[in-house]
MOPAC internal coordinates of N, CA, C and O (Angstrom, degrees):
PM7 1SCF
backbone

  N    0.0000 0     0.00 0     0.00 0    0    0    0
  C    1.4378 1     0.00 0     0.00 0    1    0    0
  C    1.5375 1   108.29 1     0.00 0    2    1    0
  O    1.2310 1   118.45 1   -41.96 1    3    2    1
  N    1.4780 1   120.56 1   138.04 1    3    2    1
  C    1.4357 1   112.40 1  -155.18 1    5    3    2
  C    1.7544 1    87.18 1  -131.31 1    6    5    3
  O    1.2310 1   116.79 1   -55.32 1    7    6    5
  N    1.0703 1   123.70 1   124.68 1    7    6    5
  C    1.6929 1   146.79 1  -168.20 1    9    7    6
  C    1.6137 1    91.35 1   -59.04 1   10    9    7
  O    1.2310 1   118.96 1   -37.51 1   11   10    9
  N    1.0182 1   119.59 1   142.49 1   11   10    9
  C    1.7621 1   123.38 1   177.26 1   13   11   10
  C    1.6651 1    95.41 1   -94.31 1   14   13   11
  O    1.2310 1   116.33 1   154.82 1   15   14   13
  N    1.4375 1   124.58 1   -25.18 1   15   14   13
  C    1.3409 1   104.71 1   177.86 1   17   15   14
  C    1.7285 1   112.44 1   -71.81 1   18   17   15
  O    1.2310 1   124.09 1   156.44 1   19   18   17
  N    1.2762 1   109.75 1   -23.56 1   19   18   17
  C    1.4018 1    94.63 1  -168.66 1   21   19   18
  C    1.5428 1   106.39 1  -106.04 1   22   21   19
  O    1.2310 1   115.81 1  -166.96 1   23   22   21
  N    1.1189 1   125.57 1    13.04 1   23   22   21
  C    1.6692 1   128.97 1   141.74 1   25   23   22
  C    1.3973 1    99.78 1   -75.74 1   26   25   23
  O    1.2310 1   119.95 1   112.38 1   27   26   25
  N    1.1633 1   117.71 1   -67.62 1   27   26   25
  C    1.7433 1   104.61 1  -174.57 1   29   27   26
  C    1.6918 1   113.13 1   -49.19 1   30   29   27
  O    1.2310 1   114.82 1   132.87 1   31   30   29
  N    1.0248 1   127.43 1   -47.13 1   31   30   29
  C    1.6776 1   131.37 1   172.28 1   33   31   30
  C    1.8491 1    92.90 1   -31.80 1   34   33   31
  O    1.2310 1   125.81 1   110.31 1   35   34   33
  N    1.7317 1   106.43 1   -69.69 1   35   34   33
  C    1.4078 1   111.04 1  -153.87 1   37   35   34
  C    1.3030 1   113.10 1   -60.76 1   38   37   35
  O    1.2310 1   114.27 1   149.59 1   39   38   37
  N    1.4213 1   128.46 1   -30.41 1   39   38   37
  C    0.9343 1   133.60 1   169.92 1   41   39   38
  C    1.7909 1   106.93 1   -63.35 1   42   41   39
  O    1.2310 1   111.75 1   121.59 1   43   42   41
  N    0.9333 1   133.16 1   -58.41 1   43   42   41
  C    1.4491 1   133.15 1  -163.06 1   45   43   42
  C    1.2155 1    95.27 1   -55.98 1   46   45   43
  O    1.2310 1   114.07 1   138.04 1   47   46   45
  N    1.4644 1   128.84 1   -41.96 1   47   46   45
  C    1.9415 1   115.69 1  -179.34 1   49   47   46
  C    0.6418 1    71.53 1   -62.19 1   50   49   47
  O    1.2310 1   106.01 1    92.39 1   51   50   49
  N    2.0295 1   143.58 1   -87.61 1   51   50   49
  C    1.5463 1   113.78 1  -127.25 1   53   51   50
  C    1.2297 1   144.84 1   -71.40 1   54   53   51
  O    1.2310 1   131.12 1  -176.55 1   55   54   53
  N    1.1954 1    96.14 1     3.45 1   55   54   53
  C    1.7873 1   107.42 1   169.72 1   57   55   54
  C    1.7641 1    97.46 1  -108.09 1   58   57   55
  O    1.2310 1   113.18 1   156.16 1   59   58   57
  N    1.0550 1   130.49 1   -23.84 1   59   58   57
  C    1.6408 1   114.82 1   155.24 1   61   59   58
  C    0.9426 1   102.86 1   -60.07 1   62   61   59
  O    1.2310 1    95.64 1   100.91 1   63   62   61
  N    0.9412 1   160.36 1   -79.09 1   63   62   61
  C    1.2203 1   158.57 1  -156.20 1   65   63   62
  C    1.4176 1   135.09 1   -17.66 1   66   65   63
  O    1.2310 1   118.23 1  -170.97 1   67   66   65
  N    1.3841 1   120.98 1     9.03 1   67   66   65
  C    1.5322 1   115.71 1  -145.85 1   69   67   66
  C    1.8036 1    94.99 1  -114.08 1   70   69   67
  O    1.2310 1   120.64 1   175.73 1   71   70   69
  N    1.5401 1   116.39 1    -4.27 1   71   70   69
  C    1.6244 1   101.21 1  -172.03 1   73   71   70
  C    1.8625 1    90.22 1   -88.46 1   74   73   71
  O    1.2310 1   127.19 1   -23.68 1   75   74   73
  N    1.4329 1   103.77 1   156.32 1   75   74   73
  C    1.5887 1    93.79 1   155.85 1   77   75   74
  C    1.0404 1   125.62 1  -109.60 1   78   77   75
  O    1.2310 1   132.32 1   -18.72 1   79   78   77
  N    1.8605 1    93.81 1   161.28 1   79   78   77
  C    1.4250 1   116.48 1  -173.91 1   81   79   78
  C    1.5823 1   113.37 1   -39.60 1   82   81   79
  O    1.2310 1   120.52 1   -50.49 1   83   82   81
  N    1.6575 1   116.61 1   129.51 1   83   82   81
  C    1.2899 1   117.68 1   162.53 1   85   83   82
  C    1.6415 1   105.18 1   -59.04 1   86   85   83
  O    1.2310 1   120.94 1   -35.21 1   87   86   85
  N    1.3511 1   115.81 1   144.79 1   87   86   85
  C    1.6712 1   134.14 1   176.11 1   89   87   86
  C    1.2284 1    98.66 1   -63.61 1   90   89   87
  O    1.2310 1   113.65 1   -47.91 1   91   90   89
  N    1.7269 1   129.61 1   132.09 1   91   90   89
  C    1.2362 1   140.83 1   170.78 1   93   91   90
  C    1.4455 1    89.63 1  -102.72 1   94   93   91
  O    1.2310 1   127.61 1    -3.61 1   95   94   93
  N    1.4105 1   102.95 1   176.39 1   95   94   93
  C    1.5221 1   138.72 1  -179.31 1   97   95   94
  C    1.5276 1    89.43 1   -61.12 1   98   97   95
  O    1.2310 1   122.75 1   132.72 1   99   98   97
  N    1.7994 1   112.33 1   -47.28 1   99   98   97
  C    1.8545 1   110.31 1  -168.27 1  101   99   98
  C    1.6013 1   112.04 1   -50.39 1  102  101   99
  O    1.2310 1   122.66 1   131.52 1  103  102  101
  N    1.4211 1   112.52 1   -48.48 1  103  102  101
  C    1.6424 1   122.75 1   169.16 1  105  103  102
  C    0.9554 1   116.61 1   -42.12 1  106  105  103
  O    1.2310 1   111.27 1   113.89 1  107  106  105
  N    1.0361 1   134.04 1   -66.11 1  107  106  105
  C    1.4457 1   143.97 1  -138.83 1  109  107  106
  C    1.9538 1    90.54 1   -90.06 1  110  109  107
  O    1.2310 1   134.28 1   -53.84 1  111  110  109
  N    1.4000 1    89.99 1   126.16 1  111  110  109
  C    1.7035 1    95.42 1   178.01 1  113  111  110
  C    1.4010 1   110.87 1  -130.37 1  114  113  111
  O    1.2310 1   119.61 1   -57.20 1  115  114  113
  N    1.4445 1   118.34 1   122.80 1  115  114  113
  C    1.3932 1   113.36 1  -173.84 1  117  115  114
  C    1.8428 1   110.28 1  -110.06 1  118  117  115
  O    1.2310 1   129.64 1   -43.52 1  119  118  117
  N    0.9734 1    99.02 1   136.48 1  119  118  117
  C    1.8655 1   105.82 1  -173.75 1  121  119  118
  C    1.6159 1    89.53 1   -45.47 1  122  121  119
  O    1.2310 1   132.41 1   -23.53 1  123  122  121
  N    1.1020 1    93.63 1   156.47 1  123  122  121
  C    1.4837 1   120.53 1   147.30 1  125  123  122
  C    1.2414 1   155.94 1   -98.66 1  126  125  123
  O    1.2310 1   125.39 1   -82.29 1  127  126  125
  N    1.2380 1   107.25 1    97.71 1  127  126  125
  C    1.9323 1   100.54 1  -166.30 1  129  127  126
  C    1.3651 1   114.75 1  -124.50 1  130  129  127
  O    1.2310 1   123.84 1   -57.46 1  131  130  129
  N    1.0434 1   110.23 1   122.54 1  131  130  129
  C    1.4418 1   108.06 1   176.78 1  133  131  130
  C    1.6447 1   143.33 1   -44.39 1  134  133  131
  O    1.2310 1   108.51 1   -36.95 1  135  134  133
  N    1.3899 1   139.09 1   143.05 1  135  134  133
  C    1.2782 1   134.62 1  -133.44 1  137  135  134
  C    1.6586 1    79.46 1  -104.41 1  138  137  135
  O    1.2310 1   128.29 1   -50.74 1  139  138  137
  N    1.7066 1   101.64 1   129.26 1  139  138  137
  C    1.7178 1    85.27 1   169.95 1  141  139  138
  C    1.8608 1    91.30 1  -115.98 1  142  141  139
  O    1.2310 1   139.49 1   -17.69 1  143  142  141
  N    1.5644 1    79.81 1   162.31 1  143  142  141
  C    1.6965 1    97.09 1  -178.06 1  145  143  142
  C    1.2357 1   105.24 1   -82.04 1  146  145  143
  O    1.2310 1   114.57 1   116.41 1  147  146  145
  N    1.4331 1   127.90 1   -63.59 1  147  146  145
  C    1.7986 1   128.92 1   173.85 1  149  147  146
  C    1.1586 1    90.67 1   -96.11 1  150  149  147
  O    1.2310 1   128.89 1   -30.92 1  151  150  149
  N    1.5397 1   100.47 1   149.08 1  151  150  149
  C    1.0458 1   114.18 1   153.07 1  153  151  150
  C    1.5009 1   133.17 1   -89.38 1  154  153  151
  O    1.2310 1   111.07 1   -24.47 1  155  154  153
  N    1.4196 1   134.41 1   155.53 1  155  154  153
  C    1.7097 1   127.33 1  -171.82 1  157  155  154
  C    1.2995 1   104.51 1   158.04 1  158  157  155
  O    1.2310 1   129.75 1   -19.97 1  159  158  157
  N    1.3046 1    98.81 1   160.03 1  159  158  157
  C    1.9001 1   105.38 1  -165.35 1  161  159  158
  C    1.1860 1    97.66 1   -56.96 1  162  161  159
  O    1.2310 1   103.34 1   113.62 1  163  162  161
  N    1.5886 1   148.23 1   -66.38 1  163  162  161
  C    0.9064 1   134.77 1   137.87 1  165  163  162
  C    1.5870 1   132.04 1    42.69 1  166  165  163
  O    1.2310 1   116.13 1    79.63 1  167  166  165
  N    0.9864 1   124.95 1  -100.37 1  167  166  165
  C    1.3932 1   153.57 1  -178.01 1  169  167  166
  C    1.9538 1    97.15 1   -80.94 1  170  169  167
  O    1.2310 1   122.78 1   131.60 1  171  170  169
  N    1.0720 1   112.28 1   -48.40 1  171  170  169
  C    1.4788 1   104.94 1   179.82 1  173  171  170
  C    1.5969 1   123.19 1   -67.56 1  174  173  171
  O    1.2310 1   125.57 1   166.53 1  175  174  173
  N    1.4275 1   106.91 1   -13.47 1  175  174  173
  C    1.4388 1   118.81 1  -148.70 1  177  175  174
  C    1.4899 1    81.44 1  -111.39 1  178  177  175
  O    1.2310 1   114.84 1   123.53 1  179  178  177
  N    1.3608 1   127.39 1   -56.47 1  179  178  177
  C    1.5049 1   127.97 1   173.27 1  181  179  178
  C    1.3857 1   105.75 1   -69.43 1  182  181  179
  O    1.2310 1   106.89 1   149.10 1  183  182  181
  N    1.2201 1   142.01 1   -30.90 1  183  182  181
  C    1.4591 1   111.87 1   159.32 1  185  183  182
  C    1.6334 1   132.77 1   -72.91 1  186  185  183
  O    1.2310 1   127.09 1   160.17 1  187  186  185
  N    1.2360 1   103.96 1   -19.83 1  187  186  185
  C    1.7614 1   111.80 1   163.04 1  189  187  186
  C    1.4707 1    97.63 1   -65.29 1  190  189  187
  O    1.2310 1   108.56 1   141.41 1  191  190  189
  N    1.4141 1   139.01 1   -38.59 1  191  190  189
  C    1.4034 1   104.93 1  -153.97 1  193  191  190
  C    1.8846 1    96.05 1   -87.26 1  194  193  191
  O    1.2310 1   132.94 1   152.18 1  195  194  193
  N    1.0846 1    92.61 1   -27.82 1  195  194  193
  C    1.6657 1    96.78 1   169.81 1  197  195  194
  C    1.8364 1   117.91 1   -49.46 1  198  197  195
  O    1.2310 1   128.53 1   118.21 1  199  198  197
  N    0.9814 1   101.17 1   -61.79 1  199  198  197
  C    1.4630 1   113.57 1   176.43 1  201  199  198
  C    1.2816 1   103.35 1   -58.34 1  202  201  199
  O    1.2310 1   104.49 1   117.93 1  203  202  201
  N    1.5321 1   146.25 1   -62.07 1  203  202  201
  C    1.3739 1   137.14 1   139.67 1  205  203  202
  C    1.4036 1   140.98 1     7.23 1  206  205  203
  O    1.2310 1   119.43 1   125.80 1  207  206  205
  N    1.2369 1   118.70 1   -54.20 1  207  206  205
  C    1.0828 1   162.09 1   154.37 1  209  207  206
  C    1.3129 1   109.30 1   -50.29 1  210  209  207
  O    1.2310 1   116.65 1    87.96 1  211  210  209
  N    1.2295 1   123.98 1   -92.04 1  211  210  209
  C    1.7154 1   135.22 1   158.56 1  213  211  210
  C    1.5855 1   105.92 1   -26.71 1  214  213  211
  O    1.2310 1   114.23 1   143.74 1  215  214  213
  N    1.2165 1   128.54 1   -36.26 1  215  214  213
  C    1.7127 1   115.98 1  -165.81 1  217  215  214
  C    1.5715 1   100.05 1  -101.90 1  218  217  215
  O    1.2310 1   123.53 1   165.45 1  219  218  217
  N    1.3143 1   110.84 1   -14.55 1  219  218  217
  C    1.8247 1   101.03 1   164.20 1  221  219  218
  C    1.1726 1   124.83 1   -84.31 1  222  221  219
  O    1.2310 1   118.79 1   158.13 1  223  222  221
  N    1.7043 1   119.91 1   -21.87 1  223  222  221
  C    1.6771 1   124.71 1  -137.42 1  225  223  222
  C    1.3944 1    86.21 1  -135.96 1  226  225  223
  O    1.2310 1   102.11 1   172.07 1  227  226  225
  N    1.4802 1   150.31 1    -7.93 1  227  226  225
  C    1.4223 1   148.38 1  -142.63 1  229  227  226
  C    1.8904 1   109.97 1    18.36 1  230  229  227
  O    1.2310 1   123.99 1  -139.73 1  231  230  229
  N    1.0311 1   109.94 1    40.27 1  231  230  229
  C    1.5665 1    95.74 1  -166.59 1  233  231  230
  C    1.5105 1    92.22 1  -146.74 1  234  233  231
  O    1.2310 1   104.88 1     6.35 1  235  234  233
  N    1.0861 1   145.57 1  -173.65 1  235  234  233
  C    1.4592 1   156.09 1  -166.45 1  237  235  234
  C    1.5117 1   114.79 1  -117.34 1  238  237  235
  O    1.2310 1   109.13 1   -40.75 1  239  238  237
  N    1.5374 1   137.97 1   139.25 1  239  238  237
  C    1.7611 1   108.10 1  -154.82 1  241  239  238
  C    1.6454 1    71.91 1  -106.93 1  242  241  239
  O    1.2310 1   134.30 1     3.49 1  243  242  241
  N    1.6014 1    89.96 1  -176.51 1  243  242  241
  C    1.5552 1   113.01 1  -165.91 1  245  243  242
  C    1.9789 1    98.18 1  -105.57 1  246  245  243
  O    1.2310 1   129.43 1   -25.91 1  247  246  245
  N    1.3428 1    99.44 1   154.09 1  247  246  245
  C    1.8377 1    87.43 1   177.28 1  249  247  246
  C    1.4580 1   117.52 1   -59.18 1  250  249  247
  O    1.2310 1   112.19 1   164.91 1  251  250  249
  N    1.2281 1   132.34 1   -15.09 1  251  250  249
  C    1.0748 1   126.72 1   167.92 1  253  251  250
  C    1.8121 1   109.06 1   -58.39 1  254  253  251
  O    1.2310 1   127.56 1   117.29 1  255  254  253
  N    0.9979 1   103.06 1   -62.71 1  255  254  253
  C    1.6586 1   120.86 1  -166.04 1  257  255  254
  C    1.3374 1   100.68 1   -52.06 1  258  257  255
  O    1.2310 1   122.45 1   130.45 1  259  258  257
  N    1.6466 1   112.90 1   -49.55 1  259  258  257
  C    1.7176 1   102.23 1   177.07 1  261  259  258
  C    1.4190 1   126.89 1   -70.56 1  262  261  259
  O    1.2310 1   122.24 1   162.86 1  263  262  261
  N    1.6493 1   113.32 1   -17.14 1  263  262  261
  C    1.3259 1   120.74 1   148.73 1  265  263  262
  C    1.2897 1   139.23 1   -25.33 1  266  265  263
  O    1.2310 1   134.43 1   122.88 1  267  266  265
  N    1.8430 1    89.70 1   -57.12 1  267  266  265
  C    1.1917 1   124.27 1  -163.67 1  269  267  266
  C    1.5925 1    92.99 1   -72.14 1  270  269  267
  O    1.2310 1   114.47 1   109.02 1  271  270  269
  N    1.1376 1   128.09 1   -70.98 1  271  270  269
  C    1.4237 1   117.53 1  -172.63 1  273  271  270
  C    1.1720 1   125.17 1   -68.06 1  274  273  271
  O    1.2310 1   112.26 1   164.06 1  275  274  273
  N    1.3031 1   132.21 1   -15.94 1  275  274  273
  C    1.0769 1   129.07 1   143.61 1  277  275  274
  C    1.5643 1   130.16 1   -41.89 1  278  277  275
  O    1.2310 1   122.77 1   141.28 1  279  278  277
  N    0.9581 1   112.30 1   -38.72 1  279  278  277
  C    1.5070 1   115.21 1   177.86 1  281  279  278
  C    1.1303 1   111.62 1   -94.32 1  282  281  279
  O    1.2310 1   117.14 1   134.86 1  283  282  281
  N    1.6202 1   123.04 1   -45.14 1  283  282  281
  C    1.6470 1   100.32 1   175.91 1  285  283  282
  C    1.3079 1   109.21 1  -115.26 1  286  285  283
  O    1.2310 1   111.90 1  -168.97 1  287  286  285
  N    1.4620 1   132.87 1    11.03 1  287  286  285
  C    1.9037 1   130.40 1   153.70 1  289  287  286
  C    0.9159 1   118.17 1  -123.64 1  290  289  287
  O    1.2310 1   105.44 1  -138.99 1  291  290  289
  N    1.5049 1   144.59 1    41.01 1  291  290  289
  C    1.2497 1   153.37 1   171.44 1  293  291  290
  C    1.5616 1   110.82 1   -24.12 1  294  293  291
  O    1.2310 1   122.40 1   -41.60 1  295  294  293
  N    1.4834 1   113.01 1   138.40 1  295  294  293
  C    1.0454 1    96.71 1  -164.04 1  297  295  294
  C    1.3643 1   105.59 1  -101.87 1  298  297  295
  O    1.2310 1   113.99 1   -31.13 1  299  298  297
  N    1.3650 1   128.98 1   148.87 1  299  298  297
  C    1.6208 1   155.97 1   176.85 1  301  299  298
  C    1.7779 1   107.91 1    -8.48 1  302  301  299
  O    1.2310 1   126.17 1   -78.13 1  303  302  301
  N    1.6458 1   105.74 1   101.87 1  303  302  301
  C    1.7021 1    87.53 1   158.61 1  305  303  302
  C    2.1241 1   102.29 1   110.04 1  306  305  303
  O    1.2310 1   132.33 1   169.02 1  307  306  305
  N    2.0030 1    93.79 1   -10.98 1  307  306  305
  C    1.4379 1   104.44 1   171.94 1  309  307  306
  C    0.8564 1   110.90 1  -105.02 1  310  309  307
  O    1.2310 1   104.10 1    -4.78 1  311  310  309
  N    1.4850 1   146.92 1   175.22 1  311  310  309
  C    1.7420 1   161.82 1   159.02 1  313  311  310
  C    1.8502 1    85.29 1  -127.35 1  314  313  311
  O    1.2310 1   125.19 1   -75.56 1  315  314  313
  N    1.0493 1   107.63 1   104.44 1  315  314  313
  C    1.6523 1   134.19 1   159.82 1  317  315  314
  C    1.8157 1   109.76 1   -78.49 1  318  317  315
  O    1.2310 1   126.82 1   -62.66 1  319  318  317
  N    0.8301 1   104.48 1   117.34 1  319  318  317
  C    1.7115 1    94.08 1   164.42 1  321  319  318
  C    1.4855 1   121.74 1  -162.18 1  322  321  319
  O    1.2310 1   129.44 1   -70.13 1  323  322  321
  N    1.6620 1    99.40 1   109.87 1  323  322  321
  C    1.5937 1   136.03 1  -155.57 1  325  323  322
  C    2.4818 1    86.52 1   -75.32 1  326  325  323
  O    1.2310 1   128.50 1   -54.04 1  327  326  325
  N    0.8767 1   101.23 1   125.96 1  327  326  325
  C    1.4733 1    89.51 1   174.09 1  329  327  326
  C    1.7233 1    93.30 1  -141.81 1  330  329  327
  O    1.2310 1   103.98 1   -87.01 1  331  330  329
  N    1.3564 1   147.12 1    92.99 1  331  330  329
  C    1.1796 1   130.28 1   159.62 1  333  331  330
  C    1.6969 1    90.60 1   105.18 1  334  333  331
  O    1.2310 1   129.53 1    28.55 1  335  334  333
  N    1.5423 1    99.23 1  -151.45 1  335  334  333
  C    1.1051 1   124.65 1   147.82 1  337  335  334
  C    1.6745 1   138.60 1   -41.93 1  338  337  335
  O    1.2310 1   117.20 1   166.08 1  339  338  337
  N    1.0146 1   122.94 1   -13.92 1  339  338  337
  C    1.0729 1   151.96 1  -135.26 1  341  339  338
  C    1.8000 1   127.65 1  -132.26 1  342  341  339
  O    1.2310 1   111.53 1   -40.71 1  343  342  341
  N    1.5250 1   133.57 1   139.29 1  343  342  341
  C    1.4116 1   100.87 1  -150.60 1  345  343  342
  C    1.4686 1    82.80 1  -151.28 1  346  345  343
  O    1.2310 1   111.48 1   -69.03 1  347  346  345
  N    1.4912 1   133.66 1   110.97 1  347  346  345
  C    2.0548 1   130.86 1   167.05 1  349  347  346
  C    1.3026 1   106.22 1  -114.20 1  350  349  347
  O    1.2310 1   139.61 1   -27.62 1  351  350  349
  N    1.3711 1    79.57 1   152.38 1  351  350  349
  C    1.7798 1    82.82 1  -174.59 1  353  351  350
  C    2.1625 1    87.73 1  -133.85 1  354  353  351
  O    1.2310 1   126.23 1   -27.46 1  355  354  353
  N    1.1111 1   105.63 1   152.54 1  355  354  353
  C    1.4182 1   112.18 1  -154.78 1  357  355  354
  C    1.1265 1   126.09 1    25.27 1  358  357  355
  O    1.2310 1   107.94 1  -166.37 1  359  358  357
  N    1.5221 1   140.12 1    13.63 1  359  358  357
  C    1.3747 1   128.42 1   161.80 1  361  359  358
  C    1.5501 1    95.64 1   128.10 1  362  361  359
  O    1.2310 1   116.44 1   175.67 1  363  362  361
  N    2.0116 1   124.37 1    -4.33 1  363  362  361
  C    0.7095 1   114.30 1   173.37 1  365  363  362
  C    1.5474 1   134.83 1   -70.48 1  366  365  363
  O    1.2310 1   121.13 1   -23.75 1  367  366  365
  N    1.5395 1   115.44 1   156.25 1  367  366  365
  C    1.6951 1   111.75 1  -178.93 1  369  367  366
  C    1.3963 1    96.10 1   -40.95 1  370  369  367
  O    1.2310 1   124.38 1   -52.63 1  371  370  369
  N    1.8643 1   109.20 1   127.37 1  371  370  369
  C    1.0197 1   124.02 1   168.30 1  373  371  370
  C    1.6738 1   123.70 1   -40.14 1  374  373  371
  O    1.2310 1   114.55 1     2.91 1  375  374  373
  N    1.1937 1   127.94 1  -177.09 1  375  374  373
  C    1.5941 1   115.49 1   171.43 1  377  375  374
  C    1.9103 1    77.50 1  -160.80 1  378  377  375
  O    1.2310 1   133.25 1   -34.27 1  379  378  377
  N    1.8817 1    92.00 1   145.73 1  379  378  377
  C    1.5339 1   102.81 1   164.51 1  381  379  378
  C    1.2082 1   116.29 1   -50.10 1  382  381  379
  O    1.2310 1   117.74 1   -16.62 1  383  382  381
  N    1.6471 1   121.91 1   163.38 1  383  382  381
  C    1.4962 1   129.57 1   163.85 1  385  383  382
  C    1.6022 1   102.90 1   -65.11 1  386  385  383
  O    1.2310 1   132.17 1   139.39 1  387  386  385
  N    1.4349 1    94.11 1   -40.61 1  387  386  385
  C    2.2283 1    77.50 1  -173.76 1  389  387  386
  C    1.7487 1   104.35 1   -81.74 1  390  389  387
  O    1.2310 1   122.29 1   158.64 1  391  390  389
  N    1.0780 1   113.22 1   -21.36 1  391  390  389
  C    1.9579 1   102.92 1   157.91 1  393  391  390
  C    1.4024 1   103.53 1   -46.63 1  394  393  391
  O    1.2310 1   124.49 1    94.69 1  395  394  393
  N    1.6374 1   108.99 1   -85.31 1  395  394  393
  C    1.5156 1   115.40 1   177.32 1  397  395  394
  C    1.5910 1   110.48 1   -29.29 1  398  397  395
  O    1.2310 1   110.14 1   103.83 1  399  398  397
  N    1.3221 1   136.12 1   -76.17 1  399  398  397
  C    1.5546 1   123.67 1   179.63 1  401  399  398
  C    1.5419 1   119.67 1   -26.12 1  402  401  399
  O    1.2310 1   127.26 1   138.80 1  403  402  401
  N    1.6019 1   103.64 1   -41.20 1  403  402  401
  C    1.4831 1    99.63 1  -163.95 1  405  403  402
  C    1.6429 1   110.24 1   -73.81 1  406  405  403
  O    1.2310 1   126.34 1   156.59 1  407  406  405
  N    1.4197 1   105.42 1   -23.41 1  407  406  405
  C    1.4523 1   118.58 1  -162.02 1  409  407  406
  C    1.9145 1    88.52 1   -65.23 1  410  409  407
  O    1.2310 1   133.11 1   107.94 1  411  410  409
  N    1.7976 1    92.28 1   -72.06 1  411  410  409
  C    1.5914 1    90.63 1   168.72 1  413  411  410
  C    1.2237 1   145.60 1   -14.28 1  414  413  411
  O    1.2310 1   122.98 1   117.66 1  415  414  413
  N    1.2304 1   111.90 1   -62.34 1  415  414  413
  C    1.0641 1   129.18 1   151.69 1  417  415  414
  C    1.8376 1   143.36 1   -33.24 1  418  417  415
  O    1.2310 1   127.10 1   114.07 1  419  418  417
  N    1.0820 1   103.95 1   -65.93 1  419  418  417
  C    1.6234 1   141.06 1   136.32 1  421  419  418
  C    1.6542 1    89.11 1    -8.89 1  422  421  419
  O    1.2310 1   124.35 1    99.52 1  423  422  421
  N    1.3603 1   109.25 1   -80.48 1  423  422  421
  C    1.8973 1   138.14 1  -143.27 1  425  423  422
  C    1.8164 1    75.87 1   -67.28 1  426  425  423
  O    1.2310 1   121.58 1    99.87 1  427  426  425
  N    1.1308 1   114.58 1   -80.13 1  427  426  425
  C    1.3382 1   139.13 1  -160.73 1  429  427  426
  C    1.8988 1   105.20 1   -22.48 1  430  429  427
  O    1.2310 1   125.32 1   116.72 1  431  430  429
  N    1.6412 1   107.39 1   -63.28 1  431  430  429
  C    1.1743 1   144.99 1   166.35 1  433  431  430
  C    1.5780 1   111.96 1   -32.11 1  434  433  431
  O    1.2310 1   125.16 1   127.05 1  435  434  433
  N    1.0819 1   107.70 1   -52.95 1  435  434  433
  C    1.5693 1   108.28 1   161.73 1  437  435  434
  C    1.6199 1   124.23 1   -71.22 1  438  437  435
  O    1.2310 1   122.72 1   155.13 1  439  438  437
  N    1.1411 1   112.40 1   -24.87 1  439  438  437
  C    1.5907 1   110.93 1  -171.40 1  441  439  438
  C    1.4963 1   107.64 1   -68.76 1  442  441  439
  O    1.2310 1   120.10 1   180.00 1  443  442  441

């Protein structure tokens, strides 16, 4: 047996119902990019691919993954160049892969 007041209740929201919801804080979604301490191609170039990353996948990539695009989708406006051990980004003094990891890492840690 189903109460006639509380069909009539449900109905009255649902015909109130028709303005929309003002946008809460829950809506509103802002990318994510990591806070860098210095700035430099470096750190700027690995936090774009991070933020990149984050706006396709909603999720945060793993150091592998930012590796990964780094070497074969570099992102827009860099010259990447993987030689050995070794990792430049516009022509700057190279830096090791386990420098580079840590930086990653570092970036990652904040997101």
């Amino acid at each position: 047996m189903v109460r006639t007041k509380a069909i009539e209740d449900l109905l009255k929201t649902l015909n109130n119902d028709t303005t929309p919801e003002p946008e809460s804080d829950l809506n509103k979604i802002t990318p994510l990019k990591p806070a860098i301490k210095r700035a430099n191609n470096f750190n700027s170039c690995f936090s774009e691919v991070i933020a990149g990353f984050i706006d396709r996948n909603d999720y945060p990539p793993t150091l592998g993954a930012v590796l990964h695009e780094l070497h074969h989708k570099p992102p827009t406006g860099y010259i990447i160049n993987f030689n050995g051990d070794t990792l430049s980004i516009d022509g700057a003094k190279p830096k090791t892969l386990d420098n580079v990891k840590r930086t990653i890492n570092a970036l990652l840690s904040k997101v």
